[in-house]
C-alpha positions in Angstrom: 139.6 79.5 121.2 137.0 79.0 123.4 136.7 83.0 124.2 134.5 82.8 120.5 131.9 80.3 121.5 131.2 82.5 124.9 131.3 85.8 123.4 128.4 84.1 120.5 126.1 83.2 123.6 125.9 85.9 125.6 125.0 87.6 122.1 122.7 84.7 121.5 121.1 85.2 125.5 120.8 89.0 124.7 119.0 88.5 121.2 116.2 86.1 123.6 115.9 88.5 126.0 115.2 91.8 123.9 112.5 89.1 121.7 110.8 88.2 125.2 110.8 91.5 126.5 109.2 93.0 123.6 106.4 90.1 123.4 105.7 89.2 126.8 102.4 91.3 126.4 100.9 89.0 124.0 99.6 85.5 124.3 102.0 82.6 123.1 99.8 81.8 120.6 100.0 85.0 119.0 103.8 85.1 119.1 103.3 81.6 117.1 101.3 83.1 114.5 103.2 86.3 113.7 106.8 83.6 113.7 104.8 81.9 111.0 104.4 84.6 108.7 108.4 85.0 108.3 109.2 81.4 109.3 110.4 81.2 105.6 113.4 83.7 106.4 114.4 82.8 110.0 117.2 80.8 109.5 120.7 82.1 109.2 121.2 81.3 105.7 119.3 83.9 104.2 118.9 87.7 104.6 115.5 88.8 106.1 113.6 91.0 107.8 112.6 92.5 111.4 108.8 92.9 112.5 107.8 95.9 115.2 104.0 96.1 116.3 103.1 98.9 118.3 100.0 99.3 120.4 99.2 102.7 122.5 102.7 103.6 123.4 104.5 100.5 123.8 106.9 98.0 121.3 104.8 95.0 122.3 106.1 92.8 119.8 109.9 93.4 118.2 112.0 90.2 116.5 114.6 90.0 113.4 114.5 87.0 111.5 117.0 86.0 109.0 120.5 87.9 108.6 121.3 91.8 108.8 125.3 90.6 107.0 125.4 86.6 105.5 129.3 87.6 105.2 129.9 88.2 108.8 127.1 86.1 110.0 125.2 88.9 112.1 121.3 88.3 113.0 118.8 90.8 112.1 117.6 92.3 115.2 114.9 95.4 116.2 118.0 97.4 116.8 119.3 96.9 113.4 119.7 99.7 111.4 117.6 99.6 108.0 117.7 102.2 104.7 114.1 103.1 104.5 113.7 104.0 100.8 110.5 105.7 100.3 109.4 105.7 104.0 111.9 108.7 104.3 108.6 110.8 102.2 106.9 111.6 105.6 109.7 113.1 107.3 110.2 115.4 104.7 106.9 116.1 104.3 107.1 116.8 108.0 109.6 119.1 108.1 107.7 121.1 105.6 104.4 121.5 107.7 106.7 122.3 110.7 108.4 124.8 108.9 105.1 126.4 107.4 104.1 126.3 111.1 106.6 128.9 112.0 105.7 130.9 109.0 108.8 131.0 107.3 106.8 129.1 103.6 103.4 128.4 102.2 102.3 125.5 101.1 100.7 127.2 98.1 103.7 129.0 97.7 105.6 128.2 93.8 108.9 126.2 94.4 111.2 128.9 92.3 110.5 131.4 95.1 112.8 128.9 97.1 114.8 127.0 94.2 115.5 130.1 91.7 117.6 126.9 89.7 114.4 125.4 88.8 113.8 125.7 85.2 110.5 127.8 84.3 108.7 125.7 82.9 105.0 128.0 82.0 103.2 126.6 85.0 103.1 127.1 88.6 104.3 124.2 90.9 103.9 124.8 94.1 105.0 122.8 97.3 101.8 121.3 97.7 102.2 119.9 94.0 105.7 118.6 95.3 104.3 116.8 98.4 100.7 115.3 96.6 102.7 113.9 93.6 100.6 116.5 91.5 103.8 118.4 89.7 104.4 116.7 86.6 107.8 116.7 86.8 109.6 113.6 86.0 111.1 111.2 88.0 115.1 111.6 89.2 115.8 108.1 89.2 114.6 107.3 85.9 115.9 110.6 84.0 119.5 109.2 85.8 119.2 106.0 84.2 118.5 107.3 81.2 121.2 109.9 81.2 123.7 106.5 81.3 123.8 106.8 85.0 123.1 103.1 86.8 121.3 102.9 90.4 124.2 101.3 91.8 126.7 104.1 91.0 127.3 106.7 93.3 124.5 109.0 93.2 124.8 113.0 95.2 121.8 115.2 96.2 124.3 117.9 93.7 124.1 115.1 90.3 120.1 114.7 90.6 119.8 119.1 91.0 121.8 119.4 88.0 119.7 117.0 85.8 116.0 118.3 86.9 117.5 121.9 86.7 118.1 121.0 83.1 114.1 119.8 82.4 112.6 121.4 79.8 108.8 119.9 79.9 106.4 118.5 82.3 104.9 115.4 82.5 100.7 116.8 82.6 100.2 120.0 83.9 100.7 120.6 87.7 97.5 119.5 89.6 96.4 117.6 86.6 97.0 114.2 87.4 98.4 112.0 90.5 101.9 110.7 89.5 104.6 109.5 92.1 107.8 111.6 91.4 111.3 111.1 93.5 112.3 114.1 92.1 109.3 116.5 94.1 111.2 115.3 97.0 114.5 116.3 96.4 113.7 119.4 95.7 111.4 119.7 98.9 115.0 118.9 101.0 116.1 121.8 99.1 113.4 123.8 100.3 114.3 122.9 103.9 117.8 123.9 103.7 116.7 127.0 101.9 114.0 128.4 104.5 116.1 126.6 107.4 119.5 127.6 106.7 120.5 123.8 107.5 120.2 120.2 106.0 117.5 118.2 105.9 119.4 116.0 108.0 119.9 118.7 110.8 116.6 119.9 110.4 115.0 116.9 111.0 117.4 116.0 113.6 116.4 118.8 116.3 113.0 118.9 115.1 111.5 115.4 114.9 114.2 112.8 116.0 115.7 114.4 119.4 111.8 115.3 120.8 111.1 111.5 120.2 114.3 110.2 121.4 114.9 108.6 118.0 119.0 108.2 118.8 119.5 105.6 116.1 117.8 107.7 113.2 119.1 110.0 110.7 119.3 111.2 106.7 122.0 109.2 105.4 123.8 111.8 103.0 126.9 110.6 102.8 127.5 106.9 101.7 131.1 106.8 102.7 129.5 107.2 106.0 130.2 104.6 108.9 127.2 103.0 110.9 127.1 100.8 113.5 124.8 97.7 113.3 123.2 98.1 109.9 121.6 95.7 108.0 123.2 94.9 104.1 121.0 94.9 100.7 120.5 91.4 98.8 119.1 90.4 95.5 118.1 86.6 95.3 119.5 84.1 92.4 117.1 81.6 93.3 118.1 78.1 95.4 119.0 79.9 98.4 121.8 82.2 96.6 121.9 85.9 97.4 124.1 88.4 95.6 124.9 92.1 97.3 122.3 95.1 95.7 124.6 98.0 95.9 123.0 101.1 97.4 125.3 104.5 97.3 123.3 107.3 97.7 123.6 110.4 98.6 120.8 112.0 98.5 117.9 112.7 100.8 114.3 113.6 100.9 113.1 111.1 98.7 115.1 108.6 100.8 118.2 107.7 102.6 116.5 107.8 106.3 118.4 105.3 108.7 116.7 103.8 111.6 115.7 100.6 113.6 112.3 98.9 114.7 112.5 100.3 118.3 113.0 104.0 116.9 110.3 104.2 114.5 108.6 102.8 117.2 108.3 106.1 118.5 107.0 107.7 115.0 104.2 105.5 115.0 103.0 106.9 118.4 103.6 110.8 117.6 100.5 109.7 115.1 97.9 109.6 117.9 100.1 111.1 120.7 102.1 113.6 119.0 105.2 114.9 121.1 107.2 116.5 117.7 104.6 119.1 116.6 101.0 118.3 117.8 97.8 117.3 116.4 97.1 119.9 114.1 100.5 118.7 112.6 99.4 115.7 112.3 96.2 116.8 110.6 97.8 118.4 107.7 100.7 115.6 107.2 97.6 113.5 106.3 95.5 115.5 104.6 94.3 113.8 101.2 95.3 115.5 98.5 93.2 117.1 95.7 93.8 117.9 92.2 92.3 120.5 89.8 89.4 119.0 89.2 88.5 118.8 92.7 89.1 114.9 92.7 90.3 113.3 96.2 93.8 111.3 96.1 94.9 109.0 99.1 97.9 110.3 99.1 98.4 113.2 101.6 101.8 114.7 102.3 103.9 112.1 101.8 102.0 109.3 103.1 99.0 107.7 102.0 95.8 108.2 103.8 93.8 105.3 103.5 91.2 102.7 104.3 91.3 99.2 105.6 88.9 97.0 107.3 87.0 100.4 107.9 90.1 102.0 109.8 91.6 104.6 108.9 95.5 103.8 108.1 98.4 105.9 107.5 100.8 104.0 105.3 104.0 104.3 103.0 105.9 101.2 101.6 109.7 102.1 100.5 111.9 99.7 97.7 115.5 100.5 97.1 118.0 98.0 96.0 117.6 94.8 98.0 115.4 97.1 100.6 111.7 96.6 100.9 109.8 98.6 103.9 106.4 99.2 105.0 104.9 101.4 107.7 101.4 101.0 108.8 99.4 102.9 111.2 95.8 102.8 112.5 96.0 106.1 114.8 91.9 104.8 115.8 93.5 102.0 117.2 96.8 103.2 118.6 98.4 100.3 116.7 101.2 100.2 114.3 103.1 97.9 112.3 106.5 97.8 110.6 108.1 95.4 108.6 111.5 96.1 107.0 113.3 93.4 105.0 117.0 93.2 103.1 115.9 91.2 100.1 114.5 92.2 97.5 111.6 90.0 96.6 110.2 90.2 99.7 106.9 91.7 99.6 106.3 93.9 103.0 103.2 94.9 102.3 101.6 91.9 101.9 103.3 90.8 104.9 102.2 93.5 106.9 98.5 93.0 105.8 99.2 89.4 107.4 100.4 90.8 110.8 97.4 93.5 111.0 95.2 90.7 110.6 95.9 89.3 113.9 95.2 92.0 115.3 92.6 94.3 113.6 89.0 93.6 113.3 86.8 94.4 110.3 84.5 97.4 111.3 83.7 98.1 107.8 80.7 95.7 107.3 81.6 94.6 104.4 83.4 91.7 105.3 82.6 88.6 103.2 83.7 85.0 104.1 84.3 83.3 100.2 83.0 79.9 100.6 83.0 77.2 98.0 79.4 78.0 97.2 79.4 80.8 96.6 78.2 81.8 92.8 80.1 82.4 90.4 80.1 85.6 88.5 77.7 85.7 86.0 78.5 86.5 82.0 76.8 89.1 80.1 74.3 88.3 78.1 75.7 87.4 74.4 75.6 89.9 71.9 75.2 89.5 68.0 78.8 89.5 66.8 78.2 91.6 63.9 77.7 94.0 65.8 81.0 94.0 68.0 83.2 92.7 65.6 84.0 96.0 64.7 85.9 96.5 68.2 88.3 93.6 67.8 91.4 93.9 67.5 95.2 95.5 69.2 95.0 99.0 70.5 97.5 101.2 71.9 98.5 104.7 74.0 100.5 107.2 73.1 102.3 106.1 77.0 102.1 103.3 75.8 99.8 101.0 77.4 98.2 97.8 75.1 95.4 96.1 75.2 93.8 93.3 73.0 89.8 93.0 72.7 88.6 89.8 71.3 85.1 88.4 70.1 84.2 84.4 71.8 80.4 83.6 71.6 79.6 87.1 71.5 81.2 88.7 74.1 84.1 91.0 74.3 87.1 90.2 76.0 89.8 92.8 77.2 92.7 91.2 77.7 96.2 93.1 79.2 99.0 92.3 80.4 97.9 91.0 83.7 94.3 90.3 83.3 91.2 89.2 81.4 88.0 91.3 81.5 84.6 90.7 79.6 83.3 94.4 78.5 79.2 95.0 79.2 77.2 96.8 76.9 75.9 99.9 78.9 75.6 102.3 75.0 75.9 102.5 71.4 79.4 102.4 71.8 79.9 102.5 75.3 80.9 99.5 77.5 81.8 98.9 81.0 83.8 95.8 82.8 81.3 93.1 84.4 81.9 94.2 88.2 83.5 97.4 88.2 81.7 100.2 87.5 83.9 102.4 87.9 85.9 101.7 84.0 84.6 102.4 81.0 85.0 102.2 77.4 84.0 104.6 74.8 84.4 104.0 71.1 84.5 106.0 68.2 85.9 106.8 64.6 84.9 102.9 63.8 87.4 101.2 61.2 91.1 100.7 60.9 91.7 104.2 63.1 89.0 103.1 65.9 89.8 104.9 69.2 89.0 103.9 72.2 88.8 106.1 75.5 89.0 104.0 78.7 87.9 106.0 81.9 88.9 104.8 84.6 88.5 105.7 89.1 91.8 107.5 88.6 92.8 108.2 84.9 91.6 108.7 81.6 93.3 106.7 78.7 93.0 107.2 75.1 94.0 104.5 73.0 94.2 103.7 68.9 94.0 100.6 67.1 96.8 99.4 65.5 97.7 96.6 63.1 100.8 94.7 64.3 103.4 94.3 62.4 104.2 90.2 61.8 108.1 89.7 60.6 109.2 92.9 59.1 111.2 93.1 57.0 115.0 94.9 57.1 114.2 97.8 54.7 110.8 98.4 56.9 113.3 98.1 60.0 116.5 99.8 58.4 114.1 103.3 58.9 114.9 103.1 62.3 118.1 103.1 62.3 120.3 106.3 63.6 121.8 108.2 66.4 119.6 109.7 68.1 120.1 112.4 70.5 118.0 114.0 73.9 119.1 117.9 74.3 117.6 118.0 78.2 119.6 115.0 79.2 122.8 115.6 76.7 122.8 111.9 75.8 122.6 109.6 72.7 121.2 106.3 72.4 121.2 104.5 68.8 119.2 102.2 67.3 120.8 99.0 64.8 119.8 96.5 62.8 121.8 93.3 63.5 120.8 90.0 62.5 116.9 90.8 61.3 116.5 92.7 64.9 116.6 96.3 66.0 118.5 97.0 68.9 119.1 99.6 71.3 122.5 100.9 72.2 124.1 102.9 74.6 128.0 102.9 76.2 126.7 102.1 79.7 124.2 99.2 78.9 124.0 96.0 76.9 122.2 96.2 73.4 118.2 95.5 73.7 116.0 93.8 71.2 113.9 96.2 70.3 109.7 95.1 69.4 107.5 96.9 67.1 103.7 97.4 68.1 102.3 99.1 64.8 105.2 101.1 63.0 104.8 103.8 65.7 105.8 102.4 69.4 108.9 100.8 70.1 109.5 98.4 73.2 112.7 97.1 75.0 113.1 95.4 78.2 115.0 98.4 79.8 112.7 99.6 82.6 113.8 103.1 82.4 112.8 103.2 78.6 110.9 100.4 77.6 108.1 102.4 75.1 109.8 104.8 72.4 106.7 106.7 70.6 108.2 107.5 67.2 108.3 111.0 65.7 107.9 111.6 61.9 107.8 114.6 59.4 104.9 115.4 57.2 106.2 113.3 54.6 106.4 110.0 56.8 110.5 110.4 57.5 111.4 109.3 61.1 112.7 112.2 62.8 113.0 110.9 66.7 111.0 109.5 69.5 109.6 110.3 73.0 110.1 108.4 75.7 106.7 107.2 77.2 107.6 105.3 79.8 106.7 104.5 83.2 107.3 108.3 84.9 108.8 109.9 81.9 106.4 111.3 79.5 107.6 113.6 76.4 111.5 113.0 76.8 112.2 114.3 73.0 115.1 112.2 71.5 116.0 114.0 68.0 117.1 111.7 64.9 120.8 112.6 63.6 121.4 110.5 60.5 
């Protein structure tokens, strides 16, 4: 009995040592203020996180708090395996500029030259359009849910390729617009094991993670798969109850990448010191992207290429699950951060921002201490509200966006689902938010059918006005109801009236209440469909819907009575 207890400290002893090691660069009172930051997770009742900062080429701070497995008991620690979600973009976006390095693809080059069981689709995608986020085509995890397929079932690289190399429409046009799709990255893994002849996982493997010594880092592409020392996925239920987030993938290039704190360590540094590829590498890896128009994106090849404090920063944040990860470098500064967490309302980004603040200094100029002097900002000037009454009232997007404008001593208030705006006169009919130049609003056909275009830094919405529709009743609802049926994804969802309320069914998912915004757009609380725009004849008969929702745009669902 008492072999336990001994075994437990010299575990305990070795957990010390690797935290001191990795901090004894930086002042105590530094160490105190980055162990306040996640001082809400390190206790050994609650999963967690662990916390890497790197400065020139050294780990010079490294700790897990909280717990990699509440079953077993067993600390996070820097050597703590971690799924990486999203993070895993980069490396496949590295691969690519590697492999277009030794000639064997363009980056211009269109995807079917390399994936012949892509669908043509009357537009040219290329890999560029994959790695930007510029392709239109919809997102993998979404179309999967839709299809009846649930995150938490086991999901193969072989079960997403089937469903996008069923797609029959885009999104936008490719280059068009800035939209983040999963799916771009599948198929870019694809691409690697069709130019390379090997995985993604082996690709990467002799490529990027044996030149950096990364020993504890791989594409996880097999879930039955054994690892040593990783770190479980947990939901919270609130008063300090977690529940297991299941996570069986296997897939990879939009995610599945395994590693620790001490490995992507080394990843960080090949930013400013590259030792897998070299600078030029580098270069292109975070090169913005553009679209048609000519219009800069952050978002480079599969990382986002950023600003903060007047550094420039190299980021990508990653959510699957319980996971939540963030990677953060500042190659000016030879810094970089990492903070990877096993619950899923953590918020890593945030608490990276926290961490860099310590340790990065504002260089932009604009840095503004908010005092509680400081003035207020001022309204517009009132306007007759004869004149602006006209723009009152509930408009709406074909995606499905809302908004409400309202009159108050006249001014015009935008109000959304998140926020309250007053609108400036800047036109007849033109209006801007007080303090951000950059969105407008542009009306036009005034009356029951006013529209209203809202341009915004990276989008252009149009939007109708709509009367809503206050207690309808069941013969206005009973329209609705049907099978109704989506060719591309060869599924059928219905819609019921039970009890006064439309519902939406399907076998894999619970019945939800559906809500009517006008007669034409129809919410639920299912994020992977939550806006249905409703398709009718010429004589008014329903005939089937779209689904507008989140990264699914023009997913036809046809009526069958």
């Amino acid at each position: 009995m008492k072999i336990i207890p001994t075994l437990l400290l010299l575990f305990l002893l070795s957990a010390v040592t690797i935290e001191y090691a990795a901090a004894q660069s930086l002042p105590d009172s530094t160490v105190a203020k980055i162990n306040r930051i996640f001082r809400r997770w390190d206790k050994n009742t609650s999963p967690g996180c662990v916390v890497g900062i790197i400065r020139n080429d050294s780990l010079i701070f490294s700790k897990g708090y909280g717990m990699a497995n509440l079953e077993y008991s067993i600390p996070n620690a820097p050597s703590t395996i971690f799924h990486m979600a999203s993070v895993s973009k980069q490396f496949t976006a590295y691969s690519i500029v590697l492999l277009a390095k030794q000639g064997k693809l363009k980056l211009d080059d269109d995807v079917r030259k390399y994936l012949p069981w892509f669908p043509k689709l009357k537009a040219t995608i290329t890999i560029r359009n994959l790695l930007n986020h510029t392709s239109g085509i919809r997102d993998q995890w979404q179309l999967l849910a839709i299809s009846g397929t649930r995150l938490d079932d086991v999901i193969t690289q072989d079960q997403v390729i089937k469903i996008l190399s069923k797609q029959q429409a885009l999104n936008f046009m490719p280059g068009e617009q800035y939209s983040y799709s999963n799916s771009g990255f599948t198929m870019l893994s694809e691409i690697v094991k069709s130019v390379s002849g090997r995985s993604l996982r082996q690709f990467t493997d002799s490529a990027i993670f044996k030149p950096l010594g990364m020993n504890d880092t791989h594409f996880h592409d097999d879930y039955e798969e054994i690892v040593k020392g990783r770190s479980y996925s947990y939901d919270d239920e609130g008063n300090e109850k977690y529940k297991n987030a299941v996570l069986s993938y296997s897939v990879s290039g939009a995610t599945s990448l395994f590693t620790d704190i001490n490995d992507m360590a080394k990843w960080v540094e090949n930013f400013y010191t590259p030792v897998a590829g070299d600078a030029n590498d580098i270069k292109q890896l975070t090169q913005k992207g553009k679209l048609n128009s000519g219009k800069e994106i952050d978002y480079a090849l599969g990382i986002n290429n950023g600003k903060y404090k007047g550094w420039q920063q190299f980021s990508h944040s990653g959510g699957d699950a319980g996971y939540r990860t963030f990677v953060s470098v500042f190659p000016g500064a030879k810094m970089g951060f990492l903070v990877f967490c096993n619950l899923g309302n953590m918020n890593p980004n945030g608490l990276t921002e926290k961490l860099q603040d310590i340790f990065i200094k504002d260089i932009s100029g604009q840095g503004k201490d908010v005092g509680e002097n400081d003035e207020e900002e001022k309204l517009p000037e009132p306007l007759k509200e004869a004149e602006i009454k006209k723009y009152a009232g509930d408009y709406i997007s074909d995606e499905g966006t809302r908004l409400q404008l309202t009159i108050k001593e006249g001014r015009i208030y935008c109000y959304t689902n998140s926020d309250t705006d007053v609108l400036v006169k800047q036109s007849k009919d033109s209006f801007t938010i007080a303090g951000s130049a950059g969105f407008a609003f542009v009306f036009s056909n005034p009356g029951v059918q006013m529209k209203a275009k809202v341009v915004m830094p990276d989008v252009i919405m149009q939007l109708n006005k709509y009367v809503p529709v206050k207690n309808p009743s069941d013969d206005l609802l009973q329209a609705y109801v049907g099978n109704y049926y989506c060719p591309e994804l060869e599924c059928y969802y219905g819609i019921q009236l039970k009890n006064h309320q439309l519902v939406l069914t399907n076998p894999k998912y619970n019945d939800a209440a559906i809500t009517l915004a006008g007669t034409d757009h129809l919410f639920t609380d299912n994020w992977w469909m939550n806006h249905l725009l409703v398709k009718r004849n010429s004589t008014g008969k329903i005939t089937g819907f779209e689904v507008n929702s989140g990264r699914i745009m023009h997913l036809a669902f046809n009526k069958r009575d």
